[in-house]
C-alpha positions in Angstrom: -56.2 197.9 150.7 -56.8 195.0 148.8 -58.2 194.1 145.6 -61.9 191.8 146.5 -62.5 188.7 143.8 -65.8 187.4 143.4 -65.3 183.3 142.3 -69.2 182.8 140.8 -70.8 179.4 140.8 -68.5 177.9 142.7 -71.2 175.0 143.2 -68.8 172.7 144.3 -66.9 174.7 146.6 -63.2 173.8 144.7 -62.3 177.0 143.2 -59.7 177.8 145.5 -58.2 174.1 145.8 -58.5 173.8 142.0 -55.7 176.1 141.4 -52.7 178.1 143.8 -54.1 181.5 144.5 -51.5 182.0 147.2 -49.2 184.4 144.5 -52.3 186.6 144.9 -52.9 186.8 148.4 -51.0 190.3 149.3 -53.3 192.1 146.7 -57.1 190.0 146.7 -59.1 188.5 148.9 -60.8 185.9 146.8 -64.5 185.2 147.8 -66.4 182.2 146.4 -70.0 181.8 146.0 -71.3 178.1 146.3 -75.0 179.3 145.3 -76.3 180.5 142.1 -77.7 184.4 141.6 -81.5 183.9 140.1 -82.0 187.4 138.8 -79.7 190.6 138.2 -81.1 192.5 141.2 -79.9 189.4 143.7 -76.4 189.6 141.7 -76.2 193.3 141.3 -76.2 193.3 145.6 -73.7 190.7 146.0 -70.9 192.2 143.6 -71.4 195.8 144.6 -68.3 195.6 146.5 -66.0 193.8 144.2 -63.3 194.8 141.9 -62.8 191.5 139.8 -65.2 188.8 139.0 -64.8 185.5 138.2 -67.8 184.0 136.0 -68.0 180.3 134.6 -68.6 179.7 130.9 -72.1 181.8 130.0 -73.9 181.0 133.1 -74.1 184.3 134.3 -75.4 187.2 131.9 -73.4 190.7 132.3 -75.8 192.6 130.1 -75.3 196.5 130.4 -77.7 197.1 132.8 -75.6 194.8 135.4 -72.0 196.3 134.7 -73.5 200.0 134.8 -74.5 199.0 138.7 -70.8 197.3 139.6 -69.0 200.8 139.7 -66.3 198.8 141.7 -65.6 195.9 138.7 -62.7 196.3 136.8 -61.4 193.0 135.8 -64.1 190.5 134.5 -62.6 186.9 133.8 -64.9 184.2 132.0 -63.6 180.7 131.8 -62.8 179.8 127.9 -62.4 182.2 124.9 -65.6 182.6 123.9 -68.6 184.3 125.4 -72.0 186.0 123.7 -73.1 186.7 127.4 -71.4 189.7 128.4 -71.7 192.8 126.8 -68.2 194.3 125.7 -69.2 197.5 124.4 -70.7 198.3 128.4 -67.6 196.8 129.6 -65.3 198.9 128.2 -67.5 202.2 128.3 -67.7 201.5 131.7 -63.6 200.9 131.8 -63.5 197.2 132.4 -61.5 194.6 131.3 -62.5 191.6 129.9 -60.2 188.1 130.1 -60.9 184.5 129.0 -59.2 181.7 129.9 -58.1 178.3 127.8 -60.8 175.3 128.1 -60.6 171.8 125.9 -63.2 169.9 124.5 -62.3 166.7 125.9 -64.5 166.4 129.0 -67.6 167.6 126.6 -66.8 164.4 124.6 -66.7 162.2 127.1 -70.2 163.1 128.9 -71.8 162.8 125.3 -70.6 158.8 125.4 -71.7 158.7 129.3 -75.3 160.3 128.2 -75.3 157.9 125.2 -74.3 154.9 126.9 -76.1 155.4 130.1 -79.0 155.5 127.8 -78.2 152.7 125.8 -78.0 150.0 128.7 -80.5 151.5 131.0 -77.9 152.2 133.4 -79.6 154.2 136.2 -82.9 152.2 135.9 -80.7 149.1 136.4 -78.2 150.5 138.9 -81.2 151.8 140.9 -83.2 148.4 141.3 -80.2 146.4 142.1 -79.5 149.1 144.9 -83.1 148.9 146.3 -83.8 145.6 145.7 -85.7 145.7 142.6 -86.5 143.0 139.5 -83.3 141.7 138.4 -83.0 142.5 134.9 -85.9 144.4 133.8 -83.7 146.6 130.8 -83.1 145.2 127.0 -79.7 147.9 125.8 -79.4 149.0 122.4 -76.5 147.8 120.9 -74.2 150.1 119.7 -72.4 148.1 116.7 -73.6 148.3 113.5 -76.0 151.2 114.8 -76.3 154.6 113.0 -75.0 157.6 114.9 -75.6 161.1 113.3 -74.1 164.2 114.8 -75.3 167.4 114.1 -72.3 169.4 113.9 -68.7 167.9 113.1 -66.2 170.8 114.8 -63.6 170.3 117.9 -66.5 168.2 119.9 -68.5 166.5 117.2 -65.4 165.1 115.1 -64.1 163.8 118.6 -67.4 162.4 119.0 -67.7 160.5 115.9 -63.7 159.0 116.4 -65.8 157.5 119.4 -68.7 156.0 117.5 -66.3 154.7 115.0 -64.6 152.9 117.3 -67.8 151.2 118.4 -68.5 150.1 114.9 -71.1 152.5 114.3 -72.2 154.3 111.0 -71.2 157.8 111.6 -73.8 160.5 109.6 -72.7 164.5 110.3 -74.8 167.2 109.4 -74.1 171.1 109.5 -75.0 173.8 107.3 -71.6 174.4 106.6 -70.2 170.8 106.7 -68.0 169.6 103.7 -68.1 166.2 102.0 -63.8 167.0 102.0 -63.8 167.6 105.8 -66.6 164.7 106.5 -64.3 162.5 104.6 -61.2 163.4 106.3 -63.1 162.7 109.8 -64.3 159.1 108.5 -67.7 159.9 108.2 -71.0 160.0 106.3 -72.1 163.8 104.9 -75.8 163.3 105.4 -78.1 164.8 102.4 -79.8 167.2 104.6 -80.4 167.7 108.4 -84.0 165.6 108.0 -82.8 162.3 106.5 -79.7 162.9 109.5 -82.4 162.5 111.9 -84.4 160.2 110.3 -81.7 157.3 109.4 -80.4 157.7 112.9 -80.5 155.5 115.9 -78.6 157.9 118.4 -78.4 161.5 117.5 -76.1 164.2 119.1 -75.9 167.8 119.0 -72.5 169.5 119.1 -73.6 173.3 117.7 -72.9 176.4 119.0 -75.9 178.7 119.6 -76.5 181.4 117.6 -79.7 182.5 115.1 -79.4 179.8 112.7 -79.2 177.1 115.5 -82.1 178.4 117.2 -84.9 176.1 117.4 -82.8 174.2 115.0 -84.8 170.6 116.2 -88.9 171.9 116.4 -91.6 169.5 116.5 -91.6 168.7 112.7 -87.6 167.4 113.1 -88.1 165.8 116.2 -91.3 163.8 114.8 -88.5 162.9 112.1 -86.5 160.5 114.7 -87.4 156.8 115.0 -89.6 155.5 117.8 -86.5 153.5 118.6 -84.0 156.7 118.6 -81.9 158.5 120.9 -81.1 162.6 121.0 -78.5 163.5 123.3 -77.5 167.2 123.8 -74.9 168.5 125.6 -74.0 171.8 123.3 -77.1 174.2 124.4 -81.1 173.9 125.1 -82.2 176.2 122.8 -81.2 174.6 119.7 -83.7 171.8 120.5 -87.3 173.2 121.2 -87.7 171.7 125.3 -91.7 171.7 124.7 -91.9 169.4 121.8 -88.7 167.4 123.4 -91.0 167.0 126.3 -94.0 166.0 124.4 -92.1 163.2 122.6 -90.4 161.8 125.8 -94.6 161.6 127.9 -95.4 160.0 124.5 -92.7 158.0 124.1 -92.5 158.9 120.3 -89.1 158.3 120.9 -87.1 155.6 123.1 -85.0 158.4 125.3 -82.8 162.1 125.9 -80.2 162.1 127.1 -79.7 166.0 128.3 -76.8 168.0 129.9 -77.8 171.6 129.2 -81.5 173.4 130.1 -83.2 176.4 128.7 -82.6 178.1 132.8 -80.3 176.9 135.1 -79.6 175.7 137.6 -82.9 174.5 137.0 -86.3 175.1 139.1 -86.8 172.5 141.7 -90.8 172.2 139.1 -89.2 172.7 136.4 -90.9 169.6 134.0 -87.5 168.4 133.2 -87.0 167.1 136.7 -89.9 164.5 136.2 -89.7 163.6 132.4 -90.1 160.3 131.5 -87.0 158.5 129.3 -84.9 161.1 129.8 -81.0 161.0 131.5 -80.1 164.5 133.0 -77.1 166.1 134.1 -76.7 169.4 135.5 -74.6 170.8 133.2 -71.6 168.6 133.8 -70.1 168.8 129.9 -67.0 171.1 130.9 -66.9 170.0 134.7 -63.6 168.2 135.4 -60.3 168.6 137.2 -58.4 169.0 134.6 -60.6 172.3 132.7 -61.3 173.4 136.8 -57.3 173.7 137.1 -56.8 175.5 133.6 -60.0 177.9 134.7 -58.9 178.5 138.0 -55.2 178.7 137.5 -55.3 181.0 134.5 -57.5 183.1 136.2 -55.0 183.6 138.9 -52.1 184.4 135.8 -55.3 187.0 134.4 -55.7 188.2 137.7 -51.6 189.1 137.9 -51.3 190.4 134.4 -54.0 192.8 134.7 -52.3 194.3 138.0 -49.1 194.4 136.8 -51.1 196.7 133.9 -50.3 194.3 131.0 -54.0 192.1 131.0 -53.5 188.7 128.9 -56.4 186.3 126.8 -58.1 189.6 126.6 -62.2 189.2 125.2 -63.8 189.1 122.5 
């Protein structure tokens, strides 16, 4: 009898063209789901009768309530190396295996500069009134050269991002609370003084943090009445580390000129949730690690997890 795969979140319905799955296909049957599980009880049904599962990034808790109800799951594969979603201890009390997969930062990177730059020129606002026969012209952009870009975080993204800005002619600022004037220099960049004169020198901010306690609410309403009038935040890391009330506050107010936003404090996000409607703001659902190139590393080491962990020697093994 065959193994059964669960392939979550497969939104786009490419998980099995992404990668060859045929070397699997005398032991699994590999199910995809194209919709999104809202709540534990929903997801709790639809696994009960699988052996592995597939899960993308930290979409998709597996607290120890959920893993004590899968007494089929076995194998549990999350796409990249690092995951505070899943609860390990459960996992292996409840004997199941845990396997990552490689991911690279690049497509990350390169949404920041399409959030930025979409921002900058007004490209949807433009693109939409030439399509429908709007005002030709009715957008000013913000130029990029000689403009100050300040990153809050300077690792594997954020240096990548500010290689980018340099090349624009920008003034590159970082900020982190571990940040180094040596490692700042070696980038090319500016070591701000302190997180508030980051945000208040800047004319385009981005966040490139991981989550965790101190990043928390790391951008309340005190920092985010620090930014210019004329100032940009884009955030493609995680939602939490800006406060989405006071976010939304400053764009109705226009306190600032725009957001540019990839990642949402629940997702996929509620067809009333207030982002949908805010004002100055260019979203994206969560596209920062969405390409062909990750999807085939995801996918296809999956598939090389999947084989290792039947042939009883499991590989990339989490945390």
């Amino acid at each position: 009898m065959r193994l059964r795969c669960a392939v979550l979140d497969d939104f786009q319905n490419v998980a099995t063209k992404a990668a060859d799955w045929s070397p699997l296909a005398d032991d699994v049957e590999v199910v995809p789901f194209t919709t999104h599980f809202p709540d534990e009880d929903t997801l709790a049904a639809a696994l009960a009768d699988f052996d592995i599962v597939v899960t993308l990034r930290e979409r998709v808790p597996f607290p120890a309530s959920l893993i004590a109800r899968l007494p089929r799951l076995k194998l549990l594969i999350a796409s990249g190396m690092r995951n505070t979603v899943i609860d390990y201890a459960a996992a292996e009390a409840h004997g199941v295996t845990v396997c990552g997969t490689a991911s690279t930062s690049t497509p990350p990177v390169e949404l920041t500069w399409a959030l930025l730059l979409g921002l900058a020129r007004g490209l949807v606002e433009e693109s939409n009134a030439l399509r429908s026969g709007g005002p030709w012209q009715q957008t000013v952009g913000a130029d990029l050269h000689g403009r100050r870009l300040g990153l809050l975080g300077l690792g594997k993204i954020g240096s990548r991002v500010a290689r980018v800005g340099l090349a624009f002619g920008m003034h590159v600022t970082a900020w982190s609370q571990n940040l180094t004037k040596e490692y700042a220099d070696e980038v090319g960049v500016h070591l701000a003084a302190s997180k508030e004169d980051l945000l208040a020198d800047s004319d385009f901010v981005s966040i490139h943090l991981a989550l965790s306690d101190r990043t928390r609410g790391l951008l309340g309403p005190a920092e985010i009445a620090l930014l210019k009038p004329t100032a940009y935040l884009v955030n493609t890391s995680r939602a939490a580390i800006v406060d989405q009330d006071a976010l939304l506050s400053a764009l109705h107010e226009g306190r600032i000129a725009g957001a540019g936003v990839d990642v949402f404090d629940v997702e996929p996000l509620p067809a009333d949730h207030p982002m949908r409607t805010a004002p100055r703001l260019l979203a994206t659902p969560h596209l920062g690690y969405v390409s062909q190139a990750n999807y085939a590393t995801y996918y296809g080491q999956a598939v090389e997890d999947i084989q290792a962990y039947l042939a009883g020697a499991p590989v990339r093994r989490l945390p």
